[in-house]
C-alpha positions as CSV (number, residue, x, y, z in Angstrom):
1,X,5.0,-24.9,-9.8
2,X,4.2,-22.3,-12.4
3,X,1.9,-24.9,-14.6
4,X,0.1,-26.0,-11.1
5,X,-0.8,-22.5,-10.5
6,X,-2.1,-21.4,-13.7
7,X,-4.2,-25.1,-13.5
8,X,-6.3,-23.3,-10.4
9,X,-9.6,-22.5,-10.4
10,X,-10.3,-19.1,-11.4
11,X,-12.9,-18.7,-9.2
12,X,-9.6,-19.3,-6.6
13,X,-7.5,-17.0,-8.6
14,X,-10.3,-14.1,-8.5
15,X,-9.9,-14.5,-4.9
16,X,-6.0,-15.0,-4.1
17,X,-4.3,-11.7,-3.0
18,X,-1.4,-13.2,-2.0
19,X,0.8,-15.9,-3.1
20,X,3.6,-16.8,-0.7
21,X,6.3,-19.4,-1.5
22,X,9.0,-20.4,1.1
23,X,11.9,-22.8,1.3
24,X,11.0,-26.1,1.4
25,X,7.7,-25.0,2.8
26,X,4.2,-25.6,1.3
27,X,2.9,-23.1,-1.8
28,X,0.7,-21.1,0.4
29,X,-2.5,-18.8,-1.3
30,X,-4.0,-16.5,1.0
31,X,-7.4,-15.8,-0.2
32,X,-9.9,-13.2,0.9
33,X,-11.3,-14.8,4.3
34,X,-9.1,-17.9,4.6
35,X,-5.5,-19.7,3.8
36,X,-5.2,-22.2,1.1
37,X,-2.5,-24.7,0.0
38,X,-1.5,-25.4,-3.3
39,X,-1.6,-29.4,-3.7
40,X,0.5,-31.4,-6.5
41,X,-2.3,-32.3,-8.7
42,X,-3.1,-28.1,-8.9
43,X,-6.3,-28.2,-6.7
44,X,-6.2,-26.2,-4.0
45,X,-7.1,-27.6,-0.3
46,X,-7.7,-26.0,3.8
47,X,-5.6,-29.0,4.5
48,X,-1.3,-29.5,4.2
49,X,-1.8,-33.2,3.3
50,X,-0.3,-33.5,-0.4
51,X,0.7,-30.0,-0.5
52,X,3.3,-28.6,-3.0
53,X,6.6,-28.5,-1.5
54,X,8.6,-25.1,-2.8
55,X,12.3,-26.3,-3.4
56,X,15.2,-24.1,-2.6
57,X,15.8,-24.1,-6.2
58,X,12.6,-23.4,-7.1
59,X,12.5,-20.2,-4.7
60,X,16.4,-19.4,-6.2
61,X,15.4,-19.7,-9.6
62,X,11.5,-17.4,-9.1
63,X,13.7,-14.6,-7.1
64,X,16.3,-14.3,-10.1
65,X,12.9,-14.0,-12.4
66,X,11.9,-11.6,-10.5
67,X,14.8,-9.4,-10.6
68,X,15.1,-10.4,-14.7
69,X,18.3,-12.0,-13.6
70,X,20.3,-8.7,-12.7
71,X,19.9,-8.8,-8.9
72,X,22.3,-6.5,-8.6
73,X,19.6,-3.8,-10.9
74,X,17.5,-4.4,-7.7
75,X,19.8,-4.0,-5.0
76,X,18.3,-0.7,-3.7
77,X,14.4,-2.2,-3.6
78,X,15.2,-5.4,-2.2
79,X,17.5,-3.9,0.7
80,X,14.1,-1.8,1.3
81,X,12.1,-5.6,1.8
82,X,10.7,-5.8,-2.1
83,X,10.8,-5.8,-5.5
84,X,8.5,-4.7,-8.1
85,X,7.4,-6.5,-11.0
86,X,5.5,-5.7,-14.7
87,X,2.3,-5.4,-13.9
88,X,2.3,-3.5,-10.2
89,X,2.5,-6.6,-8.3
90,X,5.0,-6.2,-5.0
91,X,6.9,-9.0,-4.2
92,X,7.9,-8.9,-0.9
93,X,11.6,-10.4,0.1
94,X,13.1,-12.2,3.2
95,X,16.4,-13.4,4.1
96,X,19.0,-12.7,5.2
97,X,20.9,-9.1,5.7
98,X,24.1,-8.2,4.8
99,X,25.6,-5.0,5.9
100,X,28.6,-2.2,5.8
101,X,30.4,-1.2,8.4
102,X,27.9,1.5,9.6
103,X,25.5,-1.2,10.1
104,X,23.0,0.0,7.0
105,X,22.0,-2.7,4.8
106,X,23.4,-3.1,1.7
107,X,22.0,-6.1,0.5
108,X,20.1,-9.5,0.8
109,X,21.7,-13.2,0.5
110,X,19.8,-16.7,0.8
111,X,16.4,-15.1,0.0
112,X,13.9,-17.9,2.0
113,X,10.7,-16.1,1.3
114,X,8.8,-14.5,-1.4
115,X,5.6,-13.0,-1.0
116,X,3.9,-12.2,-4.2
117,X,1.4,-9.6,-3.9
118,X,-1.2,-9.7,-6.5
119,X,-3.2,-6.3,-8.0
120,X,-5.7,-5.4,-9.8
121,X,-7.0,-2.4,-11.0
122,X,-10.3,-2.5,-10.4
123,X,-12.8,0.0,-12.4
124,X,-15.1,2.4,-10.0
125,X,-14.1,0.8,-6.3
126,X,-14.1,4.4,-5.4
127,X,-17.7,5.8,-6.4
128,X,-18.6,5.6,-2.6
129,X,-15.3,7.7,-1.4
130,X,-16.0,9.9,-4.7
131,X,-19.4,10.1,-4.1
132,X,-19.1,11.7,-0.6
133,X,-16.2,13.5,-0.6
134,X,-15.5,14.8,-3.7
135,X,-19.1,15.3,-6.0
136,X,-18.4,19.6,-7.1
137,X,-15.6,19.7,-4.5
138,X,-12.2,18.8,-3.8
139,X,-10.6,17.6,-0.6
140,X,-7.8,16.6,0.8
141,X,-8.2,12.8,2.3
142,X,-6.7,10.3,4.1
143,X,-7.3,6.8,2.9
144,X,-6.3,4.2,5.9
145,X,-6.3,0.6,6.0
146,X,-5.0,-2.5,7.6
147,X,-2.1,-4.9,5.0
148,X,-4.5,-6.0,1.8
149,X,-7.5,-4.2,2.4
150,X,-7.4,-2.4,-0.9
151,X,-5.9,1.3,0.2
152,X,-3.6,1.3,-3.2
153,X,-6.7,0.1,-5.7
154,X,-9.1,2.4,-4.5
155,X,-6.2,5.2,-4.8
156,X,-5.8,4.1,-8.3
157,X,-9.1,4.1,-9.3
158,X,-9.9,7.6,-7.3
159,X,-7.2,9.2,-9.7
160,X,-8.6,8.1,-12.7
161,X,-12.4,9.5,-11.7
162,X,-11.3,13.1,-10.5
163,X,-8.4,12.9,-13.6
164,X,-11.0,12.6,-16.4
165,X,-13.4,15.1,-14.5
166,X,-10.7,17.7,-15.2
167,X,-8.8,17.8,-12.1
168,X,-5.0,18.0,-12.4
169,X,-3.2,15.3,-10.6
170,X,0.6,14.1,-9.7
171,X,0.7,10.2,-9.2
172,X,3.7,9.7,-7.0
173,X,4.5,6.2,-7.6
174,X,7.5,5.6,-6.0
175,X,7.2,1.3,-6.3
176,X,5.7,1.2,-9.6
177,X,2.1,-0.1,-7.9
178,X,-0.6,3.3,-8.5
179,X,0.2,3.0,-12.6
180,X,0.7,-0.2,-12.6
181,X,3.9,0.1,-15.2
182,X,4.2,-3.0,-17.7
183,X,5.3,-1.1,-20.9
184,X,2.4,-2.4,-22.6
185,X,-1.1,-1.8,-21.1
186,X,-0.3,0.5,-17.9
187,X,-3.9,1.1,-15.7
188,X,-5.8,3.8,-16.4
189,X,-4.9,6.1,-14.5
190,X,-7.1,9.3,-16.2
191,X,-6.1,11.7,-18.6
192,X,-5.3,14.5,-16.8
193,X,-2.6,12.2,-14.7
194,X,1.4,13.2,-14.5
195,X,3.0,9.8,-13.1
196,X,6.6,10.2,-11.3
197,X,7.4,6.5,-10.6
198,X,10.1,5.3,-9.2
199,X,11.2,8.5,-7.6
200,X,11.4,9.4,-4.3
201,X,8.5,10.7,-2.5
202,X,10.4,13.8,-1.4
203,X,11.6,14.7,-4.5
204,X,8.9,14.1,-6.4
205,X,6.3,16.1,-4.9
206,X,8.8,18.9,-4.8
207,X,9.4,18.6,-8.8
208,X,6.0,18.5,-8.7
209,X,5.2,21.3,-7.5
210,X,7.8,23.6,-9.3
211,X,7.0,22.0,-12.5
212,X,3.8,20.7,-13.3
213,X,1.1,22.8,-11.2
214,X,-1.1,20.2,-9.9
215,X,-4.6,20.6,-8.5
216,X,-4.2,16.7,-6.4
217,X,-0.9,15.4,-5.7
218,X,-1.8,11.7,-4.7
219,X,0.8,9.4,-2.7
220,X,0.6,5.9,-1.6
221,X,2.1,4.9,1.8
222,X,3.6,7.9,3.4
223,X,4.8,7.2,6.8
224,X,8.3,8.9,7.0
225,X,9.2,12.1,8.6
226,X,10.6,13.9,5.2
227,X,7.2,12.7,3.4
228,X,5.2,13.8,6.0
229,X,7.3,17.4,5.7
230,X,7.0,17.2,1.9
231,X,2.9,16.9,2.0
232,X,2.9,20.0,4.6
233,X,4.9,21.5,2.1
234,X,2.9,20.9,-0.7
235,X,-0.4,21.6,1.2
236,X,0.9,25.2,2.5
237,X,1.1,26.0,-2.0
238,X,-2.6,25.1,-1.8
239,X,-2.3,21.9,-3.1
240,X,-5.4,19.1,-2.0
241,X,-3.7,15.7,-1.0
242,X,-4.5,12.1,-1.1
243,X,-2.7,9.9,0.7
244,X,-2.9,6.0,2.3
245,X,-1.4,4.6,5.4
246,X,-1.7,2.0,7.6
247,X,-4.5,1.6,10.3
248,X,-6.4,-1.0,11.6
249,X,-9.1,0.8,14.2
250,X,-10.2,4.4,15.0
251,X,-7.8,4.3,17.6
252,X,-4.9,3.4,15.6
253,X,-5.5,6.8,14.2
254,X,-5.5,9.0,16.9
255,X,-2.4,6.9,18.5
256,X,-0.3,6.2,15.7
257,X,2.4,8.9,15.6
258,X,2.8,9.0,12.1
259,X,-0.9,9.3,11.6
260,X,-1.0,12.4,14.3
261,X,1.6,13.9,12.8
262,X,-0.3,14.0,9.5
263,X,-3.6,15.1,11.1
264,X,-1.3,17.8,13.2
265,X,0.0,19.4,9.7
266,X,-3.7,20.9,9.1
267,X,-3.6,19.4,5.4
268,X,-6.2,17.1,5.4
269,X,-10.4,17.1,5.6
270,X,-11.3,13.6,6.2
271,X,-10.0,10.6,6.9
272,X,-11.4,7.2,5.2
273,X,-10.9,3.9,7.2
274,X,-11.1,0.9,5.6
275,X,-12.2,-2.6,6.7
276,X,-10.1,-5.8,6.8
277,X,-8.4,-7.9,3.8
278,X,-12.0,-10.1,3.6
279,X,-13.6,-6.7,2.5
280,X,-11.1,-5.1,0.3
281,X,-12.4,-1.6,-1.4
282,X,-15.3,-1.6,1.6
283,X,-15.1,1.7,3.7
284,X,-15.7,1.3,7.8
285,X,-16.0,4.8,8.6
286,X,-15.7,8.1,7.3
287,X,-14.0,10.9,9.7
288,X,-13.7,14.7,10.0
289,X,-10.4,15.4,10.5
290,X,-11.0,18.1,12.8
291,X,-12.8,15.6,15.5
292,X,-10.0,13.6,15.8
293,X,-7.5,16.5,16.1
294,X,-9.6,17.2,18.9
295,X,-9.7,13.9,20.2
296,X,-6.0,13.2,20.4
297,X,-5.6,17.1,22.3
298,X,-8.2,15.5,24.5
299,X,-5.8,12.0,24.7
300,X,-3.0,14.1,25.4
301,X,-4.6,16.4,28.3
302,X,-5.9,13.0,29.9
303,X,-2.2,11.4,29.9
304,X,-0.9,14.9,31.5
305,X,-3.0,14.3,34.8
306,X,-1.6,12.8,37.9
307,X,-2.9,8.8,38.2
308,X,-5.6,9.6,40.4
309,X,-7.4,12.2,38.3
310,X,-7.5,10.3,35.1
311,X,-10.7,8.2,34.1
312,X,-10.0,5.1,32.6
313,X,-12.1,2.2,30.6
314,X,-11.5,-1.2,32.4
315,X,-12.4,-3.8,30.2
């Protein structure tokens, strides 16, 4: 399996985000506007016909390289749906849960599904967000996406411009994907960059703030109640903060209740929306924080009237 791949075209490979390997399924690579199948001469085809078959063993034997054969090193990550590998790349896990008597999952047996998640640091994929939101100033931004459309690449590469600029910045890298840890060429993340990987979030940003006396403290995928605490926190020592979550549409934004709750802690300026995994890097829309604030009062007002007095879009 691993010779077939590295025989693929690299004009494939420059294009594969995603390479997902179940049991006893076909090698699937999902590209940047369609799904492809690996065959078993190493060409790549639209269609399943003389597709490479992944083999239980197969999928055994990639897991325990993944986990450099000490799954039990790994046990926290892959209860959490992942694991990490040199280079930044998340691989995500499924199979099957077992758990303690307090029903929390303690670990994973007959893994059936890998999904390796390829990055890539790409150089200046932010000039546009840097550009408009941060020439002579600094802000504190939102960064929302939809799965693959590039929210932790551009994060990456928006450290490294506002890091070399001067700007102090805490990287809280929490699965090893902003600095993209190998132990031999990490990404450039800017001189003027403090990385806390594999801490969590919580903690970090709160060790960050006693300790190092950051200008930025950026975070990649907050969407938990403490993290959301921890960033009001740190925004209340007048701290600017960069984050990314997950949205789809403007009106995942102002509906999403960890979203509101982000927009409701008064830390943020604007809000950068993303498009879809065919356009990874390319910014939608740009948003005032303030308007949508406004909007979801206005949403919430709407939703306290009786039936009859509410206005509603029938599509």
């Amino acid at each position: 399996m691993k010779s077939l791949l590295l025989c693929v075209d690299s004009s494939i490979k420059k294009d594969c985000n995603e390479i997902r390997l179940r049991k006893n399924k076909p090698v699937v690579l999902m590209l940047k506007n369609r799904c492809a199948f690996l065959r078993n001469d190493g060409a790549v085809s639209d269609e399943k016909i003389n597709s490479y078959i992944c083999s239980c063993d197969e999928l055994n034997d990639t897991f325990l390289r993944m986990c450099d054969f000490s799954v039990h090193s790994h046990t926290d990550d892959i209860t959490e749906g992942y694991i990490t590998v040199e280079g930044g790349h998340r691989v995500g896990v499924a199979g099957t849960a077992a758990r303690d008597k307090n029903d929390n999952i303690v670990s994973v047996r007959d893994v059936s599904s890998l999904n390796i998640r390829i990055a890539r640091n790409i150089l200046n994929c932010s000039n546009e967000i840097y550009k408009r939101l941060f020439y002579n100033k600094t802000q504190s931004i939102i960064i929302a996406g939809p799965p693959a459309s590039g929210k932790t690449t551009i994060l990456r590469d928006l450290i490294r411009k506002l890091s070399d600029n001067g700007t102090k910045i805490c990287a809280i890298d929490e699965r090893n994907e902003i600095a993209l840890k190998s132990g031999k060429n990490d990404a450039d993340i800017g001189i003027n960059t403090d990385v806390y990987s594999g801490y969590p979030k919580t903690a970090a940003i709160d060790i960050a703030l006693r300790t190092m006396s950051p200008q930025i403290i950026a975070i990649d995928e907050v969407c938990e109640d403490g993290e959301i605490y921890a960033v009001k926190k740190a925004a209340n020592c007048g701290v600017n903060i960069i984050v990314t979550v997950h949205a789809s549409s403007y009106r995942e934004l102002i509906t999403r209740q960890q979203i509101k709750s982000l927009i409701n802690t008064y830390s943020f300026d604007k809000i950068v929306l993303l498009c879809g995994a065919d356009s990874p890097g390319k910014i939608r829309d740009i948003y005032d924080v303030q308007e949508l604030r406004d909007e979801i009062y206005r949403s919430s007002i709407s939703l306290d009237l009786p039936c009859n007095e509410r206005s509603f879009n029938i599509i």
